[in-house]
MARVOLUM-116914 format. One record per atom (N, C-alpha, C): z, y, x negated; atom name; chain; residue in one letter; residue number from 1. Coordinates in steps of 0.05 Angstrom, whole numbers, plus 32768, in hexadecimal, padded with zeros to 4 digits. Example, Ala and Ser with C-alpha at 12.3 -4.5 7.8 and 13.67 -1.06 7.14 Angstrom:
2
ATOM   pz   py   px  a c r   k
ATOM 809C 7F8E 7EF8  N A A   1
ATOM 809C 7FA6 7F0A CA A A   1
ATOM 809C 7FBE 7EF8  C A A   1
ATOM 808E 7FD3 7EFF  N A S   2
ATOM 808F 7FEB 7EEF CA A S   2
ATOM 809D 8001 7EFE  C A S   2
This chain:
82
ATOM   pz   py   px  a c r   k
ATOM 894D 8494 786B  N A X   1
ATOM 8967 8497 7876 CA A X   1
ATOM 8966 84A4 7891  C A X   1
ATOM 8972 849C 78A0  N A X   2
ATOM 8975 84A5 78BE CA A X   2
ATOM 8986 84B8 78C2  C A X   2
ATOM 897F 84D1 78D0  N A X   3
ATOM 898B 84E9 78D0 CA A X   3
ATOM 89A1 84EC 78EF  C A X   3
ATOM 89B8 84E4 78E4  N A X   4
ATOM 89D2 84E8 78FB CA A X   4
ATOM 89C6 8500 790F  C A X   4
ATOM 89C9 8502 7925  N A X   5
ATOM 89C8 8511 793B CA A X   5
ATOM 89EE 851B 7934  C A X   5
ATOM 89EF 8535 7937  N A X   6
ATOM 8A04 8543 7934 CA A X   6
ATOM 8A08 8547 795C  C A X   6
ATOM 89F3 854B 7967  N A X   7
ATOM 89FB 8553 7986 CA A X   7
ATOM 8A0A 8533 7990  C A X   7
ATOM 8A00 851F 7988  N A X   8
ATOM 8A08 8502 798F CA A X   8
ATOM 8A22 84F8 7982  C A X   8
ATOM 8A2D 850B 7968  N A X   9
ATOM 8A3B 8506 7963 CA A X   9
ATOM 8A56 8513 7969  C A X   9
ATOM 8A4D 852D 7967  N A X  10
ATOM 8A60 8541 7985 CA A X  10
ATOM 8A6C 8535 7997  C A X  10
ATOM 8A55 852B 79B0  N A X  11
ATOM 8A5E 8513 79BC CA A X  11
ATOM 8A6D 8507 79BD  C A X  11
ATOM 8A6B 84F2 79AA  N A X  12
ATOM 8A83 84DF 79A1 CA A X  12
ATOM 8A9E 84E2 7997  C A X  12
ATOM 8A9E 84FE 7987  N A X  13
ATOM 8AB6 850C 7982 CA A X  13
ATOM 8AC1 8511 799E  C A X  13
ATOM 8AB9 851B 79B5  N A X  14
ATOM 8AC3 852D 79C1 CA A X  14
ATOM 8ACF 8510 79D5  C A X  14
ATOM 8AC4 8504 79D7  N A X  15
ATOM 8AC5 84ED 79E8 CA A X  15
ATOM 8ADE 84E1 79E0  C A X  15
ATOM 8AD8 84D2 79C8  N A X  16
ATOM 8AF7 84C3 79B7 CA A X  16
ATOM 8B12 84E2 79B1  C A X  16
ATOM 8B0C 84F2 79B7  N A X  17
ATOM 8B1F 8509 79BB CA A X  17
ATOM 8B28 8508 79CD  C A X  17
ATOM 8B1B 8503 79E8  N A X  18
ATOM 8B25 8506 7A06 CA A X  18
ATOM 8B33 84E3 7A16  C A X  18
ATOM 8B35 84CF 7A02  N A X  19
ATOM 8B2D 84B9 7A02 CA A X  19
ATOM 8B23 84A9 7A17  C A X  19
ATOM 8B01 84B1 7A17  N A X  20
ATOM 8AF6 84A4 7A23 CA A X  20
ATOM 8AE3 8491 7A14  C A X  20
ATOM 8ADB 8480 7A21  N A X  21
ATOM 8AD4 846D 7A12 CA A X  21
ATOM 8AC1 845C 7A24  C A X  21
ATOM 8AAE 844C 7A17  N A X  22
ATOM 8A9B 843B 7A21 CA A X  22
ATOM 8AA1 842B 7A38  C A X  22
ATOM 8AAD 841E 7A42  N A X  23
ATOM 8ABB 8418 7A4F CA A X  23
ATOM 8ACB 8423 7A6D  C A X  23
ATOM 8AD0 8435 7A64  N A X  24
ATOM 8AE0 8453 7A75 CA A X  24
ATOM 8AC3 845A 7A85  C A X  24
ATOM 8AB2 8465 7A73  N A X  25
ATOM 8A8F 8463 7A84 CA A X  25
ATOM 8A84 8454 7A91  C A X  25
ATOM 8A89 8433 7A8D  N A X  26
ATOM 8A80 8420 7A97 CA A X  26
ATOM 8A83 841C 7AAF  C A X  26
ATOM 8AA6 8425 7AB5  N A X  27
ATOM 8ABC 8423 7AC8 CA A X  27
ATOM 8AB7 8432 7ADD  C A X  27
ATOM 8AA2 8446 7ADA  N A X  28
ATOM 8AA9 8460 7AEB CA A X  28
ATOM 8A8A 8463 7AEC  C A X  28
ATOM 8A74 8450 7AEF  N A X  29
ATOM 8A57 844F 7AEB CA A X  29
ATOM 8A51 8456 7B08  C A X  29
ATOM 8A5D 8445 7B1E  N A X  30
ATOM 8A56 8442 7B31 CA A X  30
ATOM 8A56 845C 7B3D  C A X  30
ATOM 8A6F 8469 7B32  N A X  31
ATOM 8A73 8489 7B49 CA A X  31
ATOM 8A66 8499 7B36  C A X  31
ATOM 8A5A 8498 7B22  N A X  32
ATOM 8A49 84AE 7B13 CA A X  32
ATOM 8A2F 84B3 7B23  C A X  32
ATOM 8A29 84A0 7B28  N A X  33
ATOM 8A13 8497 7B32 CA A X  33
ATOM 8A0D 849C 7B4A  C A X  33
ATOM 8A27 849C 7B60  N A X  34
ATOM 8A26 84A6 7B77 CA A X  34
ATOM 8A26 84C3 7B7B  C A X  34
ATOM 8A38 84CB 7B58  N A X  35
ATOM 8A3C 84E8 7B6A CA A X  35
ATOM 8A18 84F7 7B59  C A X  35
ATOM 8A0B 84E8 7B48  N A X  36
ATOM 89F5 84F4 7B40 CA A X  36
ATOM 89E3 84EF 7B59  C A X  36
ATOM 89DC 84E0 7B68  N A X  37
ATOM 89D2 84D5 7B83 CA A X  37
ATOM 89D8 84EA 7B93  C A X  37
ATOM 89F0 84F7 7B98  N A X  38
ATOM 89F3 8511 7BA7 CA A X  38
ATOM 89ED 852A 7B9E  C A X  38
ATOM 89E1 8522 7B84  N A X  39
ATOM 89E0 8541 7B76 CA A X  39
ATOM 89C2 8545 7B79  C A X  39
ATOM 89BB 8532 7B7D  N A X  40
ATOM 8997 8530 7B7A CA A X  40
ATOM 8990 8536 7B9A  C A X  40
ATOM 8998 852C 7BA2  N A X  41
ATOM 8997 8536 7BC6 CA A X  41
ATOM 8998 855B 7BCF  C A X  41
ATOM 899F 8567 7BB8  N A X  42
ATOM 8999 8580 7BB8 CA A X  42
ATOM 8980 858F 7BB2  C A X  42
ATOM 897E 859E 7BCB  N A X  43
ATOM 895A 85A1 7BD0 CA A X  43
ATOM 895C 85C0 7BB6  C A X  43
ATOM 893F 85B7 7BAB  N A X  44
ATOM 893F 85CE 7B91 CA A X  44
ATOM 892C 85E4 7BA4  C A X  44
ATOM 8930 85F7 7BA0  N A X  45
ATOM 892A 8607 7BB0 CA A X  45
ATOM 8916 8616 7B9B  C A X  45
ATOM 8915 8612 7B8A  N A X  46
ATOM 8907 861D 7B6B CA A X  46
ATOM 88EB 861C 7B73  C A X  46
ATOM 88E1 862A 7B60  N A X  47
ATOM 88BC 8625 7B68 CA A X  47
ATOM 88B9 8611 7B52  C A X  47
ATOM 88A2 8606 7B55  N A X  48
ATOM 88A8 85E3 7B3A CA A X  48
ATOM 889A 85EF 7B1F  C A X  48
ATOM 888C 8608 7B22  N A X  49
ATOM 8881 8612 7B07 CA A X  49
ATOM 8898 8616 7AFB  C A X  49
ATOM 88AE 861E 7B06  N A X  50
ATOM 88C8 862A 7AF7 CA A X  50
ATOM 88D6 8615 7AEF  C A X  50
ATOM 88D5 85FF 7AF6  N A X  51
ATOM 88E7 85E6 7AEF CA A X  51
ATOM 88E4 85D7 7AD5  C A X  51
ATOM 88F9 85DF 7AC3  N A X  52
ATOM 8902 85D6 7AAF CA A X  52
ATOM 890A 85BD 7AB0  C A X  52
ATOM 8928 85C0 7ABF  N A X  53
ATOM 8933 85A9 7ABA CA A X  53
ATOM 8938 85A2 7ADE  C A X  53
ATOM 8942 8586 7AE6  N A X  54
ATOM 8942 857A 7B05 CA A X  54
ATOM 895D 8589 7B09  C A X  54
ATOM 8960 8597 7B21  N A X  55
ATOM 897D 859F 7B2C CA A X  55
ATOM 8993 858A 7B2A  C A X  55
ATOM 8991 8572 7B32  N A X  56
ATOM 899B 855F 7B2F CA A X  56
ATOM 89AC 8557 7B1B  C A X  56
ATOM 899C 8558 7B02  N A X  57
ATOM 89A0 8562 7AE9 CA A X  57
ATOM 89B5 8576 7AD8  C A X  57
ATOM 89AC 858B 7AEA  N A X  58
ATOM 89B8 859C 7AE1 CA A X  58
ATOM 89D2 85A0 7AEE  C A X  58
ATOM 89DB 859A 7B0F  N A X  59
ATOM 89F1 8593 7B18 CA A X  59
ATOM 8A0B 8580 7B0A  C A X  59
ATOM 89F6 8571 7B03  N A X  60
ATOM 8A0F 8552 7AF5 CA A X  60
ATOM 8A1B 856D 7AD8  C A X  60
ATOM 8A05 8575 7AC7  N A X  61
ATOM 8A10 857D 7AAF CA A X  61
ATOM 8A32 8595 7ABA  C A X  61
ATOM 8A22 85A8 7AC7  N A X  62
ATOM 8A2F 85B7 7AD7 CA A X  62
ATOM 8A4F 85AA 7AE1  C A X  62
ATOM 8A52 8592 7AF0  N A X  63
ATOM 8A61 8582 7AF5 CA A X  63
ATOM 8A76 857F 7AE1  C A X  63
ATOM 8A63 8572 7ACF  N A X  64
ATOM 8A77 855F 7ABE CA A X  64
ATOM 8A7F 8580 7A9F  C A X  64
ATOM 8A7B 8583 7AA1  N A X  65
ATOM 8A81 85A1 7A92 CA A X  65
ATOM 8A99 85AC 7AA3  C A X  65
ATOM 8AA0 85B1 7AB5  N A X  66
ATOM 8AB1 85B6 7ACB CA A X  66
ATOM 8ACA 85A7 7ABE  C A X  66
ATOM 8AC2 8582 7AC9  N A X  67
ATOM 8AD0 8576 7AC5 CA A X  67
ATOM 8AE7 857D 7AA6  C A X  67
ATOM 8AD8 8586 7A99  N A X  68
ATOM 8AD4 8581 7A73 CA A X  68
ATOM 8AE8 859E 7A72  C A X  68
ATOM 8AEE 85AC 7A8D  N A X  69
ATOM 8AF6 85C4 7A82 CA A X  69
ATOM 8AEF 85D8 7A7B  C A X  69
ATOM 8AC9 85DB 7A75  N A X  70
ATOM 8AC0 85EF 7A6F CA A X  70
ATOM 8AC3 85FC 7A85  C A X  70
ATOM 8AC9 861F 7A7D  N A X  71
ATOM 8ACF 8630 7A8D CA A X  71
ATOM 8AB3 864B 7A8B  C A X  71
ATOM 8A9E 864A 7A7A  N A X  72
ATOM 8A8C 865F 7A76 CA A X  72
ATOM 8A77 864B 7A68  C A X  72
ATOM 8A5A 8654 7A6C  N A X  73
ATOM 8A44 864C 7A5F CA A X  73
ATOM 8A46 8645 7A45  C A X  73
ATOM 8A51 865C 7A3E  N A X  74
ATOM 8A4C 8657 7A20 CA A X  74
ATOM 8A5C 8642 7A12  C A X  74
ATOM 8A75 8632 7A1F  N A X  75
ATOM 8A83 8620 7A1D CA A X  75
ATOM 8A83 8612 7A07  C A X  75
ATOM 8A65 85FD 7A08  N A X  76
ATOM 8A57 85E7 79FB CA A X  76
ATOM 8A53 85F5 79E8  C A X  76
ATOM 8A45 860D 79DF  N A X  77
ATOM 8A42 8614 79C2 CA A X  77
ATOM 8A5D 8620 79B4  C A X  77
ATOM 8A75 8628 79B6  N A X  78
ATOM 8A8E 8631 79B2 CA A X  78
ATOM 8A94 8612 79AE  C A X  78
ATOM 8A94 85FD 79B6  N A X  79
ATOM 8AA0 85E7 79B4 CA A X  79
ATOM 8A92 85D8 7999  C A X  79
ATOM 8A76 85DB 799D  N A X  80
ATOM 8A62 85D0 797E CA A X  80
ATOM 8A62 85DE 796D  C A X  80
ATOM 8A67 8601 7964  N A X  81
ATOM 8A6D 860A 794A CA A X  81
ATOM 8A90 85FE 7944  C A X  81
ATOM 8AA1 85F4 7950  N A X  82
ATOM 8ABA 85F2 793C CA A X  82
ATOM 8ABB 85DF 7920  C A X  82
């Protein structure tokens, strides 16, 4: 038996909550894309031993969390215990 991803299904809750939809993503591919294109153009000033994750990366999440309303870090886990 195949074990459901609860983070993937979070996701999808939170998504069909806000009603967005496959489609809605599809629609809006082109400027995701542009504005990740400008996010990556940001010089990492980091030493690369320290690099976890790409700035770029971490901008878009940063971004779209904004967007989402999160107002504090801890946001995303306050939103996955309810």
């Amino acid at each position: 038996m195949v074990k459901k991803s609860t983070r993937l299904e979070e996701l999808h809750n939170t998504f069909q909550e806000n009603g967005i939809s496959p489609e809605t993503v599809m629609q809006n591919d082109s400027l995701i894309r542009e504005i990740k294109k400008h996010a990556d153009e940001v010089r990492d000033y980091r030493h690369p031993s320290y690099v976890r994750h790409r700035l770029g990366d971490i901008i878009m999440i940063v971004f779209f969390a904004v967007l989402g309303n999160a107002d504090e870090w801890a946001q995303r886990s306050k939103h996955l215990q309810r």
